[in-house]
C-alpha positions in Angstrom: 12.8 -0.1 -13.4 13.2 1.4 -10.1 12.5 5.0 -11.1 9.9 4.2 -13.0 8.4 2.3 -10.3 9.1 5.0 -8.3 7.0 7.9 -11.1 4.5 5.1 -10.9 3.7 5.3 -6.8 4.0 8.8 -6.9 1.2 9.1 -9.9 -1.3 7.7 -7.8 0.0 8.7 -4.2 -0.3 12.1 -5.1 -3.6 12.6 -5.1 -4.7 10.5 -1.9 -4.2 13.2 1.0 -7.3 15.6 -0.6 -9.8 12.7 -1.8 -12.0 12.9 1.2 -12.2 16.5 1.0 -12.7 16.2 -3.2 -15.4 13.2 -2.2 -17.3 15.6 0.5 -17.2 18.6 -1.7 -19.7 16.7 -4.2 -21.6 15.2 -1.2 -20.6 11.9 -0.8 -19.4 12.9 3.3 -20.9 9.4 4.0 -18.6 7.5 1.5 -15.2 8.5 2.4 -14.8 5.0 3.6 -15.2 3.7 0.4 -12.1 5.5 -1.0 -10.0 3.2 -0.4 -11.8 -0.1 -0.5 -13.3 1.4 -3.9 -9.9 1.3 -5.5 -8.9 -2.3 -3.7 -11.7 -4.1 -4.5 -10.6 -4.0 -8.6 -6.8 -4.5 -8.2 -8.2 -7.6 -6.8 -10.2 -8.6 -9.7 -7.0 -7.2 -11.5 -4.3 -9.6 -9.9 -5.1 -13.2 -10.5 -4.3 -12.1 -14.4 -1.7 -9.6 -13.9 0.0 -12.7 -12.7 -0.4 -15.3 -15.6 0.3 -11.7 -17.7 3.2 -11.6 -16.1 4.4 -15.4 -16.5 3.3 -15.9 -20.3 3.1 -12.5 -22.1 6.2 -10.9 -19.9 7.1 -8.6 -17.0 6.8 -5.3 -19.4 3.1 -6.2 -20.1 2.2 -6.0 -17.0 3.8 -2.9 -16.3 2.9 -1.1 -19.1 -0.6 -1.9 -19.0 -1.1 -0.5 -15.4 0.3 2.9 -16.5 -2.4 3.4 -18.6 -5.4 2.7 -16.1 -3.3 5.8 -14.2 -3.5 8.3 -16.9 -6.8 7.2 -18.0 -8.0 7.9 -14.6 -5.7 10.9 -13.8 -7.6 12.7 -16.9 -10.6 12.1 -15.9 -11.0 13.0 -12.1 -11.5 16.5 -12.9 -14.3 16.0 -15.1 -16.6 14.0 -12.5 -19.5 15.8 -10.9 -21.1 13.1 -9.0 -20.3 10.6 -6.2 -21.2 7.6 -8.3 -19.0 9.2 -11.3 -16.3 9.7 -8.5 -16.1 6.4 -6.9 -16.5 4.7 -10.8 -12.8 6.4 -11.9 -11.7 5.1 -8.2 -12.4 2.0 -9.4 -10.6 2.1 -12.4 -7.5 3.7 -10.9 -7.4 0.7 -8.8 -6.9 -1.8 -11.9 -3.4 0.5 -12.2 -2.1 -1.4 -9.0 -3.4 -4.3 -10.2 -1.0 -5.1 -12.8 2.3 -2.4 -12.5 3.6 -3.8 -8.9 3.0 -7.3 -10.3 5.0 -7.2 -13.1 8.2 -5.3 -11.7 8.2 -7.5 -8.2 8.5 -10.4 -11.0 11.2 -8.2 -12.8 13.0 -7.6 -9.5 13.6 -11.0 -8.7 14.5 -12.3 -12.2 17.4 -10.3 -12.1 19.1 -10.9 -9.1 20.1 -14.7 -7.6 18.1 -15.7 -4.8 20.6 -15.3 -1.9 20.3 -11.1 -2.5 16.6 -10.9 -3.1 16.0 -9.9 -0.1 17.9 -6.5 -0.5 17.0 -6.5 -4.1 13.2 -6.6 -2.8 14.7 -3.7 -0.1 16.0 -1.6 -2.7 13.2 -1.4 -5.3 10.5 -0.9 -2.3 13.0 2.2 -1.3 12.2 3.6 -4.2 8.3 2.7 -4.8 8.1 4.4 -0.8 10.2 7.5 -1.9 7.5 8.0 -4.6 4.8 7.4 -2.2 6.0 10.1 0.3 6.6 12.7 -2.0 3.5 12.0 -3.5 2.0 12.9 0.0 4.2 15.6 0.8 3.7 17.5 -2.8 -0.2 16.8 -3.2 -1.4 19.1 -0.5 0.9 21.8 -2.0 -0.1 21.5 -5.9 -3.3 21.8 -5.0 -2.8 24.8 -2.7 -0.8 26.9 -5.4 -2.5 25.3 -8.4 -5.3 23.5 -7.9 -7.1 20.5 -7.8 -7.5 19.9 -11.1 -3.7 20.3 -11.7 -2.4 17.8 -9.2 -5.2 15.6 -11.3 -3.0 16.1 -14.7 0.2 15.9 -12.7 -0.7 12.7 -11.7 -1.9 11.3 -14.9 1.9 13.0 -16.3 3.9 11.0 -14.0 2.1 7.5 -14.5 3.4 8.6 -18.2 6.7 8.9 -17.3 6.6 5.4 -15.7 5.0 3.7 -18.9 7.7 5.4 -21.1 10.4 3.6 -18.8 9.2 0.9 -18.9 8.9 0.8 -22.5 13.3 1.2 -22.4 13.5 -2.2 -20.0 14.3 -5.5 -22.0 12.0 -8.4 -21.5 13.1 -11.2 -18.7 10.6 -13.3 -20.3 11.2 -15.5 -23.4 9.3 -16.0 -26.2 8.9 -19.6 -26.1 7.1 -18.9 -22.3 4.6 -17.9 -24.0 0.6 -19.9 -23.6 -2.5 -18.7 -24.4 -5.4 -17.8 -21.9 -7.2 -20.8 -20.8 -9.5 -19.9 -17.5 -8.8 -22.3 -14.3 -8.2 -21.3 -10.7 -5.3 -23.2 -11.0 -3.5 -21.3 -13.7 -4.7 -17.9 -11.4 -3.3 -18.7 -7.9 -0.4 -20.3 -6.5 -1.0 -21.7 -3.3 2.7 -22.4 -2.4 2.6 -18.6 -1.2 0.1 -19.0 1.1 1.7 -18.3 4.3 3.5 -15.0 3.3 0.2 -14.2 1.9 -1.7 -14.2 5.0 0.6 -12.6 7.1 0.7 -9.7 4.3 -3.4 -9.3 4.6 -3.0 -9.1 8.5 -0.2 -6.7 8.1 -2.6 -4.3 5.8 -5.4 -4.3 7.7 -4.1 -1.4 9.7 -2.8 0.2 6.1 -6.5 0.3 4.8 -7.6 2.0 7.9 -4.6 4.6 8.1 -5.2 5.6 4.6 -9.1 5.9 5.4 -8.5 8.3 8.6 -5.1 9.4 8.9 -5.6 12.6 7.2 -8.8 13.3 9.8 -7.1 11.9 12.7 -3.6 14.4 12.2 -6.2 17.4 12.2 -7.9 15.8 15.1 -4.6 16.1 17.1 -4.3 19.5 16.2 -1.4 19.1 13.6 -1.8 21.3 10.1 -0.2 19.1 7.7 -2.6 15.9 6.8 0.2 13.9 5.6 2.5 14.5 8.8 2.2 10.5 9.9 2.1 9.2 6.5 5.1 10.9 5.4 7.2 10.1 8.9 6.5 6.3 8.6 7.2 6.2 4.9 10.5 7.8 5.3 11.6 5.8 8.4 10.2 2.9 6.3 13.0 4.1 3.1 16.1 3.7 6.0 14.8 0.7 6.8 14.3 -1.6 4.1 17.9 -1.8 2.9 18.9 -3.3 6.9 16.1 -5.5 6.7 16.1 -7.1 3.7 20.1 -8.3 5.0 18.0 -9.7 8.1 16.0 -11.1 5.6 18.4 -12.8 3.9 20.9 -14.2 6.5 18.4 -15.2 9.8 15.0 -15.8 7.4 11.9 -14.3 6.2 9.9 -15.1 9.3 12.1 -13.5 11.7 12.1 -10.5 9.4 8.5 -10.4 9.8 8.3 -10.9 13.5 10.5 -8.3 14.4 8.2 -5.9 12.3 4.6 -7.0 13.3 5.9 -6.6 16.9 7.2 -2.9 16.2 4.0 -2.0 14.7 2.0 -3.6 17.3 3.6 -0.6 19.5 2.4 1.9 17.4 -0.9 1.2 17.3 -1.0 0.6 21.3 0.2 4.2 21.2 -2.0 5.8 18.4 -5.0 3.7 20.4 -3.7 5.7 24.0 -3.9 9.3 21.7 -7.2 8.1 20.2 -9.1 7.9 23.5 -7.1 11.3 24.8 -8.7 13.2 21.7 -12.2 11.2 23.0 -12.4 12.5 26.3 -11.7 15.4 25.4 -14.2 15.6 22.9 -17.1 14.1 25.0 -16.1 16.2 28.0 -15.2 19.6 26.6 -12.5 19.5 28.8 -9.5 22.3 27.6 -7.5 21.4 30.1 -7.4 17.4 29.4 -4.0 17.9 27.7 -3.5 15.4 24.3 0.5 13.9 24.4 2.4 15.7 22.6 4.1 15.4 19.1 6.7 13.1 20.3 4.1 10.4 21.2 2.7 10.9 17.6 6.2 11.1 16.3 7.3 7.4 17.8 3.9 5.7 16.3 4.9 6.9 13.1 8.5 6.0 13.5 7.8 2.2 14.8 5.2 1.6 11.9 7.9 2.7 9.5 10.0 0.4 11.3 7.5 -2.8 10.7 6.4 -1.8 7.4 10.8 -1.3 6.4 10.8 -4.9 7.7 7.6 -6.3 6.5 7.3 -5.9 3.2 10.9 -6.9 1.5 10.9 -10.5 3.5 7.4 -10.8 2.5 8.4 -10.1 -1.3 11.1 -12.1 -1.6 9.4 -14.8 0.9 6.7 -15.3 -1.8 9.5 -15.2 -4.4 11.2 -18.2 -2.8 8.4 -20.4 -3.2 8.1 -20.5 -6.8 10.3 -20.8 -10.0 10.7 -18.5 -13.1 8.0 -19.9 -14.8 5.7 -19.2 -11.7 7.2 -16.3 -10.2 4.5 -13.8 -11.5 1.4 -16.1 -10.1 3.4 -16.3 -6.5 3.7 -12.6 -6.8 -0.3 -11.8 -8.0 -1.1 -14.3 -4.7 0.7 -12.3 -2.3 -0.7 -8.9 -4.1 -4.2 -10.6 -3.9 -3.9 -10.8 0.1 -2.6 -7.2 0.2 -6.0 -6.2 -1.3 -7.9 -8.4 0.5 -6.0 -6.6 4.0 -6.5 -3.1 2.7 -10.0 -4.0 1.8 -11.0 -4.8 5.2 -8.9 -1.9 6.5 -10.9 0.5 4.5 -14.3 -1.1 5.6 -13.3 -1.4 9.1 -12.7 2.4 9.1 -15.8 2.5 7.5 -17.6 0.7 10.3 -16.4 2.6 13.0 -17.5 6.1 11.1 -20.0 8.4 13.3 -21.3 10.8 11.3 -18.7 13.4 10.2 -15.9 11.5 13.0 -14.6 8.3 13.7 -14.1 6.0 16.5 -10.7 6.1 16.5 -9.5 3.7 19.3 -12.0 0.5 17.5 -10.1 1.6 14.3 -6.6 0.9 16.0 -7.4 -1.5 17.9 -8.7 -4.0 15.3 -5.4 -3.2 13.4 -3.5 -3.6 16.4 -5.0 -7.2 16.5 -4.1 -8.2 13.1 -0.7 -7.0 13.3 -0.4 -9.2 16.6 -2.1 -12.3 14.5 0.7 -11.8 12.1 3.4 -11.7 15.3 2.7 -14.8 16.6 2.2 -16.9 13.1 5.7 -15.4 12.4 6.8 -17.2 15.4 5.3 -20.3 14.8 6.6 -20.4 11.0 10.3 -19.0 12.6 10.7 -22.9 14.0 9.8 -24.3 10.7 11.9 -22.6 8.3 
């Protein structure tokens, strides 16, 4: 399951670092900061029913059927011309995310007892991280030496691979779990999940923007590679989880969480000091206004791997604690709903903040850096009611 997750987030990772460039080239300059929220906005729609999917038809469902929004999509990147046919197949990659993650979280926590779920939740985001940065690290390069429209079919390959793991995995789910559809809100959320849910949606506030304007921000700093931060954080992230989802597990979910909103909170202080450097320098023409170097760029990478190696296991398994078998998949669609929701607002914030071909880069951080202090101090409160 892991390595399939794994082929999964490196399907779609792959080709994020060169969409902007693929969104300008058939000039939609104007709507790069819809490429994220484009892709949200219907694993949204997708996740109330990937969880009741996942509770009465079965974990592999839900899996499965993600895989194939991937390579439907992956196929048909190359073929759009227009902005509107561009931003449509964004939109129905997004329904992949939608149901995959849903369906192996649920899987995750099936099979193993509740007093390792944290590291269990550690373990498989390892591996759904490792595909993310090597999907950033070998985009750039497969469409350097082969081109675009390869990475495209490279991408729709891998989220192949995953669906023919998956296929191998036996069902958690019985049989006799089994309902049919009947509509109701009630069936769609689970409310017991509410408060790891809303610190995950401040926690990806910051991740909507980062994906929006990393890539233009790196360049802005005068570094080659536009997956340099992404990559760093990610793989700081990878060390991190297996450490935190022990913390998890022995001192409690909301510690877990505290400790990592407050590292991230750093790193946005810092990206926010770099952000008005490159300003000044921009509004003044000053050459000799020297921008900190890579070490200061370095650390904001490192401490946002740090929070996000904390942040997401306790918040996994947190949800995960609050429900049963029988509603584990709903408790799991809740907390993937408020991830959407975060990156959603990330993606529009960025979007905001755009000014003309650039960005104001210090409101962009600094809106993140509020939620992720939001999500600090509610850890704090919640620490005292465990």
């Amino acid at each position: 399951m892991c390595v399939g997750a794994m082929s999964f987030f490196l399907s779609f990772n792959l080709i994020l670092p060169e969409l902007a460039a693929e969104l300008r080239a058939r000039g939609g300059g104007e709507y790069v900061g819809w490429i994220i929220p484009a892709f949200s906005f219907s694993a949204l729609i997708a996740r109330p029913f990937s969880g009741w999917i996942t509770d009465n038809w079965g974990r592999r469902w839900a899996m499965i059927g993600g895989c194939i929004f991937c390579i439907v999509a992956g196929c048909f990147y190359p073929w759009v011309t227009t902005v509107a046919g561009f931003l449509a197949v964004r939109v129905i990659h997004g329904f992949s995310t939608g149901f995959t993650p849903t369906g192996f979280t649920a899987y995750t926590a099936d099979v193993v007892e509740e007093s390792h779920r944290g590291r269990a939740m550690g373990w498989q985001g390892m591996f759904n991280n490792l595909g993310t940065t090597l999907g950033y690290a070998l985009g750039a390069l497969i469409a350097l030496h082969w081109g675009i429209n390869w990475m495209y079919y490279i991408s729709a390959a891998l989220a192949a691979t995953a669906w023919l793991m998956f296929m191998q995995l036996p069902e958690t789910r019985v049989a006799s779990a089994k309902r049919k559809f009947r509509f109701s809100i009630h069936q769609l959320f689970y409310w017991p999940a509410w408060k790891p849910s809303v610190i995950m949606l401040l926690v990806c506030i910051s991740l909507g923007s980062i994906l929006t304007v990393m890539s233009d921000f790196t360049l802005a700093l005068g570094y080659e590679n536009k997956g340099l931060f992404l990559s760093i954080y990610i793989g700081v992230s990878l060390l991190f989880r297996l450490l935190s989802g022990r913390v998890s597990d022995l001192l409690g979910r909301a510690w877990s969480t505290a400790i990592g909103t407050f590292s991230q909170v750093i790193s946005m202080a810092i990206l926010y000091y770099l952000a008005t450097c490159v300003d000044h320098r921009l509004a003044t023409g000053c050459q000799d206004c020297a921008i900190p170097g890579f070490g200061w760029f370095g650390l904001s990478a490192v401490l946002y791997g740090v929070g996000q190696g904390f942040n997401a296991p306790s918040l996994f398994a947190w949800a995960s604690d609050t429900a049963d078998a029988e509603h584990r998949g709903r408790a799991m669609a809740m907390l993937f709903i408020f991830l959407e929701l975060g990156i959603i607002v990330g993606g529009l914030t960025a979007n905001h903040f755009i000014e003309g071909l650039t960005w104001n880069y210090p409101g962009i951080f600094a809106v993140s850096a509020a939620g992720f202090a939001a999500g600090f101090l509610l850890s704090l409160a919640w620490i005292r009611k465990r």
